[in-house]
Phi, psi and omega in degrees: 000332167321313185284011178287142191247141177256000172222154109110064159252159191322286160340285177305315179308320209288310197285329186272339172297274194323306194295300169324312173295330188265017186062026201269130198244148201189135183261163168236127171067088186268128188278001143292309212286160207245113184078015168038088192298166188269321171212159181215131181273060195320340182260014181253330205107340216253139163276162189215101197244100153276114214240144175289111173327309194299280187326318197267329199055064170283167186244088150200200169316315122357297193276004156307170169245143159330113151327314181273129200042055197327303228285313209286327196297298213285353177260341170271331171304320190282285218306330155298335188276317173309301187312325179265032136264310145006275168293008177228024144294313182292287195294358176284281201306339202260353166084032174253138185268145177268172154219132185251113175225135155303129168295324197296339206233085155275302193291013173237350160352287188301341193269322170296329196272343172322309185280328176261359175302298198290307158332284181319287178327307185303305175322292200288000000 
């Protein structure tokens, strides 16, 4: 588990490659924003968190829990899912909209950026 990484993992490279080719200008992990977004878009507003299925505890394949030591998964997972409602409480109030993408949904990556592509443009 160490070797899990918390930043410039596949995913995120795959979703910041897609935003970057559609021309979407973008910060990474801002360190003012409440949960340090994985990426932020400023003229949108949009926060952008790319969550691990496990880690996170998404409800899909990915996103079991372990057999071996129940109690500690279920209690650190859930205490992660609390800390991201938290935070995407915090950036509600401060009037930044959140977005959440999954690893399990990398193959729609191009289709989000596709949406925020379009966003953007309209904005600028």
């Amino acid at each position: 588990m160490a070797r899990v990484r918390s930043r410039d993992t596949v995913p995120e490279l795959l979703l910041r490659r897609s935003l970057s080719r559609r021309g979407v200008h973008y910060r990474l992990q801002r360190k003012s924003l409440p949960g340090r977004p994985d990426v932020y878009v400023g003229r949108l507003r949009l926060a952008i968190f790319v969550n691990g299925c496990f880690w996170h505890g998404h409800d899909c394949v990915r996103g079991r829990l372990p057999t071996s030591n129940v109690e500690f998964w279920s209690a650190k997972i859930q205490r992660n899912r609390s800390r991201d409602e938290r935070t995407k409480q915090m950036l509600d109030a401060l009037g930044i909209e959140s977005l959440v993408l999954w690893t399990c949904g990398m193959n729609q990556f191009d289709r989000n950026a596709d949406q925020i592509a379009r966003r953007y443009r309209r904005r600028g």
